[in-house]
BAFI-142668 format. One record per atom (N, C-alpha, C): x, y, z. Coordinates in steps of 0.05 Angstrom, whole numbers, plus 32768, in hexadecimal, padded with zeros to 4 digits. Layout:
REM residues N
XYZ
...
END
This chain:
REM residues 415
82497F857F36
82337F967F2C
823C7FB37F2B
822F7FBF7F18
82397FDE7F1B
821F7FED7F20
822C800A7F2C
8217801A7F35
822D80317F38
821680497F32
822680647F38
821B80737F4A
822680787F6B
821E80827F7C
821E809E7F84
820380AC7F80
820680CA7F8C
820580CE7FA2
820A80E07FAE
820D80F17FC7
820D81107FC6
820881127FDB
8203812F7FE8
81E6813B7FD0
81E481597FC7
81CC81677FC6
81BD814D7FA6
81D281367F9D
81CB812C7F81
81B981127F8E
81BD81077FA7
81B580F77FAE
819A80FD7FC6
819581147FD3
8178811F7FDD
816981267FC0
817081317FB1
816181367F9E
8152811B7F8F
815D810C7F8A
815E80F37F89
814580E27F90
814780E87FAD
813780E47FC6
811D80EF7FCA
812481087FC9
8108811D7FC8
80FB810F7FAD
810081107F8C
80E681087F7A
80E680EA7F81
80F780D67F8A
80EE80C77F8A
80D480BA7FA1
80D980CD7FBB
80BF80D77FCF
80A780E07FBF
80AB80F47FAD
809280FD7F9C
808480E97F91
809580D47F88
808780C37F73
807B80A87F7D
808480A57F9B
807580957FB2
8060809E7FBC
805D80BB7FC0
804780C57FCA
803080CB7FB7
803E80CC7F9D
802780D67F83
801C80B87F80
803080A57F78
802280847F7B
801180807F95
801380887FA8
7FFC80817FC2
7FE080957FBF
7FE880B77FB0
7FCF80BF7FAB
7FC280B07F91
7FCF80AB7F7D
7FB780A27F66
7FAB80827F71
7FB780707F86
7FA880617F85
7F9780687F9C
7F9E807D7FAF
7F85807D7FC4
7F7680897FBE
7F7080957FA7
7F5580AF7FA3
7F3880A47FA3
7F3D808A7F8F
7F21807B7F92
7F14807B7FA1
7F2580747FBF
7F21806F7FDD
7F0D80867FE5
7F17809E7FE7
7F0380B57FED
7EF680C67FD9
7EFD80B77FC8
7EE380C67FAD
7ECD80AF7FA3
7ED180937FB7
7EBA807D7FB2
7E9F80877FB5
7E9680997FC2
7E7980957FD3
7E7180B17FB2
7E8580C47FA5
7E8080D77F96
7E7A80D37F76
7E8D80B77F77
7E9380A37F5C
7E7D80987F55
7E76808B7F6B
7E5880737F6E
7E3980887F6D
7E3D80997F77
7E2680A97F7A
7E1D80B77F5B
7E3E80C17F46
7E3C80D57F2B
7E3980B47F16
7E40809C7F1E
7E4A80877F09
7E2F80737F0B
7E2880747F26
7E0B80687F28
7E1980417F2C
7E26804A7F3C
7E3E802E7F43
7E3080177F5A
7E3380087F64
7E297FF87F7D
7E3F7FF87F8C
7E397FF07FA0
7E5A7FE97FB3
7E667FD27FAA
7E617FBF7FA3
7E697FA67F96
7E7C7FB07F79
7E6E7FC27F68
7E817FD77F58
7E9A7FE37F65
7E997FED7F75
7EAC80037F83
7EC37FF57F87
7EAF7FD87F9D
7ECD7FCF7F9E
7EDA7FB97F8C
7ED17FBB7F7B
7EE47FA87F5E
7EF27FBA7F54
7EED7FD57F54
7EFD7FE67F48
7F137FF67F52
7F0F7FEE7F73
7F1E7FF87F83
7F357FE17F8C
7F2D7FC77F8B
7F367FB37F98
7F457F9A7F7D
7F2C7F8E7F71
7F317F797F6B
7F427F867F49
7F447FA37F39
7F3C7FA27F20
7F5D7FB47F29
7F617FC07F37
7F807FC77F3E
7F8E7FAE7F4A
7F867FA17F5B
7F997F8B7F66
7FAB7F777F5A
7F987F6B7F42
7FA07F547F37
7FB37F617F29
7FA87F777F17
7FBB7F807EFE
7FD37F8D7F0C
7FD77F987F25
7FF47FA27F34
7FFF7F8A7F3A
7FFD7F777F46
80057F5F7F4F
800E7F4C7F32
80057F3E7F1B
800D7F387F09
80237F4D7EFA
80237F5E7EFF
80407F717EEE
804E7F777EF8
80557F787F1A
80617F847F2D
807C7F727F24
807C7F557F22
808C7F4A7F23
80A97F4B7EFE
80987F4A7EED
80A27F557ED1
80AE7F6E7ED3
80A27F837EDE
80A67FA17EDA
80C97F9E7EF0
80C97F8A7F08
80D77F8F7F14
80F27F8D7F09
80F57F707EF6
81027F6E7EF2
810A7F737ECF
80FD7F867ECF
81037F9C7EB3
81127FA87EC5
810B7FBC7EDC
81217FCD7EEA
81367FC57EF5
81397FA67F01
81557F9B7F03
816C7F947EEC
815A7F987ED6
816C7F8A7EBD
816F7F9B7EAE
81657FB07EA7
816A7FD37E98
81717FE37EAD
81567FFC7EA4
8162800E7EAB
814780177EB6
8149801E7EDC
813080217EEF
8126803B7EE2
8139804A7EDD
8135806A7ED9
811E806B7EC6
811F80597EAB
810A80587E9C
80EB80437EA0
80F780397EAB
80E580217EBA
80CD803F7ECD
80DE804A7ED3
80CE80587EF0
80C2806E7EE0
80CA807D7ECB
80BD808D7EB3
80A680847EA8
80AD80687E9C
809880647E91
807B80587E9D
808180507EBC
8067804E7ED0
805F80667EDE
806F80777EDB
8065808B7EE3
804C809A7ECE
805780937EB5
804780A77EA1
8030809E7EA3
8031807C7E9A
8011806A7E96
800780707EB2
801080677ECB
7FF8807B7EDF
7FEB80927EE4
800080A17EDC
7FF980BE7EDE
7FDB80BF7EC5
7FE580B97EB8
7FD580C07E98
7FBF80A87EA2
7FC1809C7EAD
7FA180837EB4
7F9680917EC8
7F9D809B7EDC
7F8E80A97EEB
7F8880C97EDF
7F9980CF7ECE
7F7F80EC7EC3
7F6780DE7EB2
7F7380C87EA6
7F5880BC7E96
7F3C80AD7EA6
7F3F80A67EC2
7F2D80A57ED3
7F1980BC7ED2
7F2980D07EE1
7F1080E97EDB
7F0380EE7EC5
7F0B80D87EB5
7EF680E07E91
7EE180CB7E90
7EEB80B87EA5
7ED4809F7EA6
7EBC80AA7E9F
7EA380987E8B
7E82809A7E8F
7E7B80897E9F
7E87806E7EAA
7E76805E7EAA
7E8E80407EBE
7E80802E7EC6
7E8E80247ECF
7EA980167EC6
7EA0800A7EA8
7EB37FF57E98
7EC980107E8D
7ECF80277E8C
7EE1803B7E88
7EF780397E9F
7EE480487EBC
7EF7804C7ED3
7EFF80317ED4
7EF4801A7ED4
7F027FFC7EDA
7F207FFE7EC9
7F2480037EAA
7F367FFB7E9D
7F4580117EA1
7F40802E7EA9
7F5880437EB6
7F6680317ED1
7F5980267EE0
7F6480237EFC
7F76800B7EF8
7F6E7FFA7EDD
7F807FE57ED6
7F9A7FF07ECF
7F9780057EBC
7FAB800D7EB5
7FC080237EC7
7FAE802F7EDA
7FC6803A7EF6
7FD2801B7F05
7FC880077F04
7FD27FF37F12
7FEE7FF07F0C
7FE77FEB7EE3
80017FEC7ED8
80157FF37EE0
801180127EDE
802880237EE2
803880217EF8
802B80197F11
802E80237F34
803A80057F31
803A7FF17F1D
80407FD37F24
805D7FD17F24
806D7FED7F16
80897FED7F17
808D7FFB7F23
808580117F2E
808D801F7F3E
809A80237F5D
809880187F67
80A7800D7F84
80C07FFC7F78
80C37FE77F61
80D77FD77F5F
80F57FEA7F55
80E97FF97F39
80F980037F3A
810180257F3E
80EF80287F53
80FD803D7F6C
811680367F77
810B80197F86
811A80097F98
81377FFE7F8A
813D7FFF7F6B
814B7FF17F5F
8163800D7F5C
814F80267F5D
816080437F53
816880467F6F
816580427F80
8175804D7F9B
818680377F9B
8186801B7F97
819580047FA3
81B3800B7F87
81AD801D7F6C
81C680237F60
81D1803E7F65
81BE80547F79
81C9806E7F6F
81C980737F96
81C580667F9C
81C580717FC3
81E380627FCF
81F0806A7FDC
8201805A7FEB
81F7804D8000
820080338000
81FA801E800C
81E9801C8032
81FE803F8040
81FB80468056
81E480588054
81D680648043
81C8806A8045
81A980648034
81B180438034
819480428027
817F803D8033
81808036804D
816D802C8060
815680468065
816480578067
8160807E8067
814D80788050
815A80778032
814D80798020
81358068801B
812F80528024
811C80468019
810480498036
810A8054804B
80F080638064
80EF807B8056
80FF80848046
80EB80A28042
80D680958029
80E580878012
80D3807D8000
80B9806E800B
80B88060801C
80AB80578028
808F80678030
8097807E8042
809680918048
807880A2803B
807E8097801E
805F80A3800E
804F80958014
804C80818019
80358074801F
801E8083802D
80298082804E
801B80968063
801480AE8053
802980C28042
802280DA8043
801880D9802C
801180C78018
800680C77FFF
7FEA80C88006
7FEA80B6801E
7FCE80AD801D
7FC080BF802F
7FC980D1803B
7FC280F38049
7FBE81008031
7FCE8104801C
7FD081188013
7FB881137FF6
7FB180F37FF7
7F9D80EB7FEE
7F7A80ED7FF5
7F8280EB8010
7F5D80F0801E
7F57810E8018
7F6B81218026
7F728138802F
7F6C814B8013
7F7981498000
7F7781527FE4
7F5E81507FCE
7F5E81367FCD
7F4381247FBC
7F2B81367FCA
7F2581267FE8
7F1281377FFB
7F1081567FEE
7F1E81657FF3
7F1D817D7FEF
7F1781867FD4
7F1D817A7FBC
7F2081817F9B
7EFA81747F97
7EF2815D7FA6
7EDD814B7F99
7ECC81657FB1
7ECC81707FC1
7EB8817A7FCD
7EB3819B7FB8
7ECF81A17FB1
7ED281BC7F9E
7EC681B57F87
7ED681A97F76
7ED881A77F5F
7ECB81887F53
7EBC817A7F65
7EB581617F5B
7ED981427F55
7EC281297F5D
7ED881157F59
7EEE81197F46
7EDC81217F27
7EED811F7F0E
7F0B812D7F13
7EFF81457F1F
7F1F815A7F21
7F38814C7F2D
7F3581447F43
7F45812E7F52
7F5B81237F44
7F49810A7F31
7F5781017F23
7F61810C7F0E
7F55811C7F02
7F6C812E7EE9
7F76813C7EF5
7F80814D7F09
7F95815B7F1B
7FAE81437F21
7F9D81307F32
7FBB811F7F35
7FC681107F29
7FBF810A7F0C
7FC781027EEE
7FDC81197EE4
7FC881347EE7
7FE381437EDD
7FFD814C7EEE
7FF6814B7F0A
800F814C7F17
801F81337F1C
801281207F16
802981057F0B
803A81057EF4
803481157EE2
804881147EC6
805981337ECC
805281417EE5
806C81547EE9
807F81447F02
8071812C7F0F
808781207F1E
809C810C7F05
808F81057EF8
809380F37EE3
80B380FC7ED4
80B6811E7ED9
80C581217ECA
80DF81277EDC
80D481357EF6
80DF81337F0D
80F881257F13
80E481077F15
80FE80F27F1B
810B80EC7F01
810380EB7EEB
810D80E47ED7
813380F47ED4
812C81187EE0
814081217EE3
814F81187EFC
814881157F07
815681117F26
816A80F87F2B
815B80E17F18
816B80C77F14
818080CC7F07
817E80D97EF3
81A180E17EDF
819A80C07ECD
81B380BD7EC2
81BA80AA7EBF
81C480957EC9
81B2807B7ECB
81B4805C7EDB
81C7804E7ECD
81E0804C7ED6
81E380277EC3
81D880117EC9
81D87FFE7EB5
81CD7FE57EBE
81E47FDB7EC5
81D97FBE7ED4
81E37FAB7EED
81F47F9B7EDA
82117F997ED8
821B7F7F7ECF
821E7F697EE6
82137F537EEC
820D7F3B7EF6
82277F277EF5
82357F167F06
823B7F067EFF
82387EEF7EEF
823E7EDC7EE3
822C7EBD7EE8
822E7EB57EFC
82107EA47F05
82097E977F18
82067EB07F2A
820C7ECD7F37
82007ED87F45
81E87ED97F48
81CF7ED87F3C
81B27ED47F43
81AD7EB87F3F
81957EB57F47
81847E907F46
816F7EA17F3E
815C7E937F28
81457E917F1A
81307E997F2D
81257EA77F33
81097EB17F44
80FF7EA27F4F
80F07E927F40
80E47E7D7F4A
80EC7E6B7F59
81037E617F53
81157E4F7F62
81197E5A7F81
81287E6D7F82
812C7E857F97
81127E7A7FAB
80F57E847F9A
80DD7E8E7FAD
80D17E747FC4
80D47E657FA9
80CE7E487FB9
80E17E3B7FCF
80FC7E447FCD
81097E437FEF
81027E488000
81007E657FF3
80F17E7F800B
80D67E738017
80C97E688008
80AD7E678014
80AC7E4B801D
80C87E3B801C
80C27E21802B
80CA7E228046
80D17E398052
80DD7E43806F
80C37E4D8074
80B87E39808E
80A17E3680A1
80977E5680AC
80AD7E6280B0
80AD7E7F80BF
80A77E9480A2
80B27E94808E
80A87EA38079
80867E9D8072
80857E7D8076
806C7E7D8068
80567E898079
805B7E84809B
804D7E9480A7
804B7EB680A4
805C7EC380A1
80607EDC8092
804E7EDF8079
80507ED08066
80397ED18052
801C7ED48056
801E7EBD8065
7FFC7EB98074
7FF37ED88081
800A7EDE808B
80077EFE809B
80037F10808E
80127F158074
800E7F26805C
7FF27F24804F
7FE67F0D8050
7FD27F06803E
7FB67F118048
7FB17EFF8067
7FA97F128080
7FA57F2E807D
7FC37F3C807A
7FB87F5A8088
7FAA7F688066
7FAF7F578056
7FA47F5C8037
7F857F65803F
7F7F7F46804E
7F667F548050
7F557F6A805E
7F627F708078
7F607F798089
7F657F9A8081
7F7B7FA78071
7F7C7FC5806A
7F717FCA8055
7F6C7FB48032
7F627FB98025
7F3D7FC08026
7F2C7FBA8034
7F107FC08045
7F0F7FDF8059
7F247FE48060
7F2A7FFB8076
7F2F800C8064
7F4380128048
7F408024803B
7F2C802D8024
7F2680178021
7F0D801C800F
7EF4801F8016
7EED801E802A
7ED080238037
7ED180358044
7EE280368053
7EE08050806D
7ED580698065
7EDE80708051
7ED480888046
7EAF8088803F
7EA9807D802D
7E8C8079802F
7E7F806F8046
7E8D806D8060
7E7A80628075
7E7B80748084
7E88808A8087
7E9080A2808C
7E7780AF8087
7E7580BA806C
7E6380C48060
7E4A80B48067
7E47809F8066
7E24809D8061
7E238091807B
7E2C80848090
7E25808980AD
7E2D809880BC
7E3B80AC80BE
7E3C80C780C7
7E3480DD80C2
7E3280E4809E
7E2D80F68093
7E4281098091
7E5A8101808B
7E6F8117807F
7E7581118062
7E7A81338064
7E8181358044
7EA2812E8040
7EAA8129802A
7EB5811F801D
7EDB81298027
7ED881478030
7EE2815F8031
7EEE814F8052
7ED481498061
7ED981488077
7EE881338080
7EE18115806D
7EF281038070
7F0D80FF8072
7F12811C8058
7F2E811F8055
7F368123806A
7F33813C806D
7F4481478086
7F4A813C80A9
7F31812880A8
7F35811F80C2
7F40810480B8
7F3780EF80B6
7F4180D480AA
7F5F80D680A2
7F5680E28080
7F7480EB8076
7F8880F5808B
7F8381008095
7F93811480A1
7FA680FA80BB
7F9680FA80C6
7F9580E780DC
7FA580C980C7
7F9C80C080B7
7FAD80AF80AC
7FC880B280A7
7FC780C9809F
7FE080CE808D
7FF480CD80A8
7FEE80E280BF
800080E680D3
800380C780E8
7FF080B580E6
7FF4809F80F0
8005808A80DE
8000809680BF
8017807C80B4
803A808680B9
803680A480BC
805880A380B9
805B80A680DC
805480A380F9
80558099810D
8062807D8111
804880688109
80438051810C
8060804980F3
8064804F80E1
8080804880CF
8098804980DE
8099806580E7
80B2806880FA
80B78059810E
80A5805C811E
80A9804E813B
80AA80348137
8098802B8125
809F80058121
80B38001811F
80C380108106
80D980168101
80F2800E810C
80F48026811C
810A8026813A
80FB80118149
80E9800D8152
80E77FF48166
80F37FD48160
80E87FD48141
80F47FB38133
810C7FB78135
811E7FCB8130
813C7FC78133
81417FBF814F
81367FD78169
813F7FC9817D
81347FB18186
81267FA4817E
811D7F898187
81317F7E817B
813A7F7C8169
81527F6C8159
81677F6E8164
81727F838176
81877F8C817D
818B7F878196
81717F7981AC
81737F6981B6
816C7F5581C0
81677F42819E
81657F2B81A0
81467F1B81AA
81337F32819D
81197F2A81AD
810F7F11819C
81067EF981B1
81057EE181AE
80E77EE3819C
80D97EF481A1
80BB7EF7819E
80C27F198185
80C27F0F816E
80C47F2A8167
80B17F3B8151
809B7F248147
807B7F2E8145
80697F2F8154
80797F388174
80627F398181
804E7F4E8185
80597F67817E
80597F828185
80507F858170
804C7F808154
80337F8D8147
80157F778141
80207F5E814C
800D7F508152
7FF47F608161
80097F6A817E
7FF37F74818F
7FE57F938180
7FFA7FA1817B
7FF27FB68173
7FD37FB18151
7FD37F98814B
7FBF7F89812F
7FA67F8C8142
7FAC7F758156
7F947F728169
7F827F8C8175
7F947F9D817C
7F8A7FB48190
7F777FC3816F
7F837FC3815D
7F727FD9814A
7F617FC68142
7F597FAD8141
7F497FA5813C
7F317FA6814A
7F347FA5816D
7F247FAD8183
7F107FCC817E
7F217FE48175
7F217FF78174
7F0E80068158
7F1A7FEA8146
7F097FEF8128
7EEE7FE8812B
7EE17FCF813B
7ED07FC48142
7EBB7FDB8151
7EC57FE58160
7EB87FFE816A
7EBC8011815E
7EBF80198147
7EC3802D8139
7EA8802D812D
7EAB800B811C
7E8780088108
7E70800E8110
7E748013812B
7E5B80168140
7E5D801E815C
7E688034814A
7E708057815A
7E5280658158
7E448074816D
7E3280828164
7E33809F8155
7E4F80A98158
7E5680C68156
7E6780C2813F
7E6E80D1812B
7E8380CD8114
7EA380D28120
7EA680F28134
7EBE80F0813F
7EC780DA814D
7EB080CD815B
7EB380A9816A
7EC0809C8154
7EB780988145
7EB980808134
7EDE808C8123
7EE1809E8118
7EFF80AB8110
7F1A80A2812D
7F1280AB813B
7F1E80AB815B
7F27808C8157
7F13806F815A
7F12805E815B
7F26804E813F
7F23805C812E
7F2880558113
7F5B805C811C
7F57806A812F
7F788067812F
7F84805A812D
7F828047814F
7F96802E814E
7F9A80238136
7F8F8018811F
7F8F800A8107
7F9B801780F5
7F96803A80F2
7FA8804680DE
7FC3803D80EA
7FCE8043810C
7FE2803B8118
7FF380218110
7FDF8015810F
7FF27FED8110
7FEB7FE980F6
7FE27FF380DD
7FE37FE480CE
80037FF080C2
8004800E80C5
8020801480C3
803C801080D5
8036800880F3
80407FF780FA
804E7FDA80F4
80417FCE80E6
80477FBA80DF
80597FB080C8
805B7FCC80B9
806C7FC7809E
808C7FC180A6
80917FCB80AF
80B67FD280BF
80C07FB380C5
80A47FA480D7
80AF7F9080EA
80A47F7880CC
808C7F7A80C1
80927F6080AF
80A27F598095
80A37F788090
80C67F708079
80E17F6E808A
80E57F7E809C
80FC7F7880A9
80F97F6080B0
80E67F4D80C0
80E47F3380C1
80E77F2680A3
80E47F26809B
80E57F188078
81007F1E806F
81097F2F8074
81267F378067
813D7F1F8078
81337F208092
81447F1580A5
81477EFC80A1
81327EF380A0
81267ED2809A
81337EC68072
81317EDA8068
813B7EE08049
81577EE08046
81697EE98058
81817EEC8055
81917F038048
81A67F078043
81B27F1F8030
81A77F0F8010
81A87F278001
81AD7F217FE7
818F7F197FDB
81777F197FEF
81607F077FE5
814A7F167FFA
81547F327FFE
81397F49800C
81237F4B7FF2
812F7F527FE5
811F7F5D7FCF
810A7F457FC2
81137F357FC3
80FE7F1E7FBF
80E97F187FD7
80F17F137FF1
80E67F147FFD
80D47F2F8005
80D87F467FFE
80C17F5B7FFE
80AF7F547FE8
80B87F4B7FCF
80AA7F4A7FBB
808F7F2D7FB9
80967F217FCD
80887F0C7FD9
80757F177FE8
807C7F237FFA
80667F2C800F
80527F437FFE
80647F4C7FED
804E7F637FDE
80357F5D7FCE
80467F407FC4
80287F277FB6
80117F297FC6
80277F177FE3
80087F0D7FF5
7FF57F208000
80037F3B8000
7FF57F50800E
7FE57F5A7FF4
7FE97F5C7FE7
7FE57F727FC7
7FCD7F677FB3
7FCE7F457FBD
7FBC7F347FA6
7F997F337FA6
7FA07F227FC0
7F917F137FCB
7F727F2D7FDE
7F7B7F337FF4
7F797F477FFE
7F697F637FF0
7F787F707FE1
7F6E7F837FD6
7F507F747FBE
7F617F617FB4
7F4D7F5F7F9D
7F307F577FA0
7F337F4A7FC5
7F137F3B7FC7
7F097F457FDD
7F1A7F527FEA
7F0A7F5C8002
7EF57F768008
7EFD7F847FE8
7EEA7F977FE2
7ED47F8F7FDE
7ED67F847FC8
7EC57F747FBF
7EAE7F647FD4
7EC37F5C7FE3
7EAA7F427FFB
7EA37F62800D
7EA77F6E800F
7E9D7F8A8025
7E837F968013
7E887F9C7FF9
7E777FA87FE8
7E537F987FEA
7E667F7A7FDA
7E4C7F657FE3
7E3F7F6D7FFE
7E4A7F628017
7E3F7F60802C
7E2B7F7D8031
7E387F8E802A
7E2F7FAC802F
7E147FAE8018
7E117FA67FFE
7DFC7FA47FF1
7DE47F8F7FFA
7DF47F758004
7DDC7F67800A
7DCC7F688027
7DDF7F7C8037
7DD27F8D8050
7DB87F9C804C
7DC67FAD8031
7DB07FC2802C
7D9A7FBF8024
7D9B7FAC800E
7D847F8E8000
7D717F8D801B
7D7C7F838034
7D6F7F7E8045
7D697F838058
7D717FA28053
7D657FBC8064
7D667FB88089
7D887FA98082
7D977FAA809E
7DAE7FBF809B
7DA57FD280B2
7DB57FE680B8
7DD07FEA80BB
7DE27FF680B9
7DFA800480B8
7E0B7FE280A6
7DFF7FDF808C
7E0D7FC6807B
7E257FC88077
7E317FE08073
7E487FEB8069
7E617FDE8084
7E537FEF80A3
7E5E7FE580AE
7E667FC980BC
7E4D7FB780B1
7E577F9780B8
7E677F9080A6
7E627F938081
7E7D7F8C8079
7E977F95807D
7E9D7FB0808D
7EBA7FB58087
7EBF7FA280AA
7EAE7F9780B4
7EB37F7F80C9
7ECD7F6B80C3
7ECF7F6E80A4
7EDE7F5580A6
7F097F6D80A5
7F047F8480A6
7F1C7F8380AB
7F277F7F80C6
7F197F8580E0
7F1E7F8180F7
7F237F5F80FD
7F147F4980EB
7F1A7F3380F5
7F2D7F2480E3
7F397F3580D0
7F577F2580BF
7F6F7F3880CC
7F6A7F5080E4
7F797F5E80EC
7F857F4780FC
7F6F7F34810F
7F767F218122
7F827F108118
7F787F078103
7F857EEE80F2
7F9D7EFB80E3
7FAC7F0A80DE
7FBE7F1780DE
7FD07F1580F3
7FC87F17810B
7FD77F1F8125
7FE57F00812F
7FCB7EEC812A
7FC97EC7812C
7FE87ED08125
7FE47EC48109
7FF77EC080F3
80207ED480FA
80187EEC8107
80317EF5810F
80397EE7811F
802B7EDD8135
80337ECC814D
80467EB18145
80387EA68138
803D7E878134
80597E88811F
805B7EAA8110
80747EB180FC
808C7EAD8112
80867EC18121
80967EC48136
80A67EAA8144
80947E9C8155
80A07E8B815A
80B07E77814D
80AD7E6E8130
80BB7E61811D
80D27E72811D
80D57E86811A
80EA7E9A8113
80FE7E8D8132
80F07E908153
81007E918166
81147E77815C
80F37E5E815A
81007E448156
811F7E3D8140
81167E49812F
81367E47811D
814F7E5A8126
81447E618131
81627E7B8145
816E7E6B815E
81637E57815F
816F7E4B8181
818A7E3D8173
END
């Protein structure tokens, strides 16, 4: 295969837009999140709306392209692959803030799905030709990296622009500062070659996946992925409006404490999982989803008392552990999947877990929170909002099940 490797100030630079363009992909899809309660209120939306448009109307369409787009950037050229999802997101989320009406913002958020559906692949495809080998592990925790701070720089920002300037601004601000990242990386990549392949060096996808998923310990991994689908997709999409209408903070306020508090708990909980999964590996821990197992459980305890916090700073406070372990958990279940995957077949195996987490999860769990939270209100049982987002605390557990039982299959094939 060929690849042309930079180093020194050609390869941070590199690094830095391709950080930009992780963190700009985590703000256009989290804005919804804290501009829901401002969206629904100017669009005249239901919660059953909110979350199809937050959940089920981005999920499917990122998840069906994720896999095509990927392997456009394995077989061309990522550099343009990652241009041209950059543009269609950027340009779908300025076209959100033009929404009238529901069936508009639905078909913008389809079309940021689009874009964001290549975007991790071939990120991931432009460091694996232009990073040296020793330092890509580096490279792909800082890429990583946006997630946490996208989604700070998403509560934190949005909050602040929708309390100033109304929802709409939001999104036409971070539309147009996506097509100046857009150009960013476009410079920073240089020129990619494509991959010449041996014959017979790859097996057909499919063929590949169905190995993968006939190993007892992967499939438990899936189940885990699928699980915590449901369990974070409900926590980011609600929190914010339950904030607001059983506490009574503004929009501004969410940011800065939530956001804020998120953002600094996802790049914590990344690191430290991080370094801890290595040293469990390093020596040989028999039990090695156990530790965010526990850490699933404990925020699920903690979320539970959060819904029915009497004080709003109570209920934020409570709301930690979970920002903690759900970012916790990323380090130990791809590094488990990689391990279990073998050399040569990480990348499939992330691209597996991204399904089960990405599909399923996001697309219905809004949705079943929204319902439950409307047919509460129907029936003029109190804090509705907060019994539906009930169900992330109990797929956190069933999440945690599911690491356990990974685990031990994992010990069992190691003896």
């Amino acid at each position: 295969m060929t690849t042309e490797i930079v180093r020194g100030p050609r390869a941070w630079m590199l690094l830095a837009a391709l950080t930009l363009v992780s963190i700009f992909s985590q703000v256009d899809r989290i804005l919804p999140f804290i501009l829901a309660e401002s969206i629904r209120t100017d669009l005249g939306l239901s919660d059953t709306q909110i979350g199809l448009i937050t959940g089920l109307a981005f999920a499917v369409c990122y998840t069906l392209f994720s896999l095509p787009l990927a392997r456009a950037a394995d077989r061309g050229s990522p550099r343009l692959v990652l241009l041209a999802c950059l543009l269609v997101w950027s340009v779908m989320t300025g076209l959100g803030g033009m929404a009238a009406g529901f069936t508009m913002l639905a078909m913008t958020r389809l079309g940021v799905a689009l874009g964001e559906a290549g975007g991790t692949p071939s990120a991931h495809a432009l460091i694996a030709r232009r990073i040296a080998p020793e330092g890509r592990g580096l490279a792909i925790g800082l890429f990583a990296m946006g997630i946490p701070v996208g989604t700070m720089v998403g509560f934190v920002g949005g909050g602040l622009i929708d309390q100033a300037f109304g929802w709409r601004a939001a999104f036409i601000g971070a539309g147009a500062l996506g097509l100046v990242v857009a150009l960013l990386a476009w410079l920073a990549a240089g020129r990619t070659p494509p991959l010449r392949r041996a014959v017979g060096e790859t097996e057909p996808f499919v063929r590949s996946a169905m190995r993968l998923l006939a190993d007892p310990a992967f499939r438990w991994l899936m189940v885990a992925a699928l699980a915590v689908g449901f369990a974070t997709a409900p926590f980011y999409t609600f929190t914010t409006p339950f904030l607001i209408r059983t506490h009574e903070f503004t929009t501004a306020q969410v940011g800065l404490s939530f956001g804020l508090l998120q953002g600094a708990m996802g790049v914590v909980g990344a690191l430290v999982g991080g370094r801890m999964f290595d040293a469990a590996v390093r020596r040989g821990s028999r039990r090695l989803l156990l530790a965010p197992a526990v850490m699933l459980v404990v925020g699920a305890v903690f979320t539970t008392a959060a819904l029915f916090a009497p004080e709003g700073w109570m209920a934020i406070a409570l709301f930690v552990p979970a920002m903690l372990g759900f970012a916790f958990l990323l380090p130990w279940v791809f590094g488990a999947a990689h391990r279990i995957a073998g050399p040569g077949k990480e990348a499939l195996a992330s691209s597996l877990g991204l399904i089960a987490s990405g599909l399923f999860g996001p697309a219905l769990a809004p949705v079943l929170v929204g319902m439950i939270s409307d047919g509460a209100t129907a029936a003029e049982i109190p804090n509705g909002l907060g019994l539906g987002l009930m169900i992330g605390p109990v797929f956190s557990v069933l999440t945690a099940v599911a690491l356990v039982v990974a685990s031990g299959r994992m010990a069992a094939q190691e003896r």
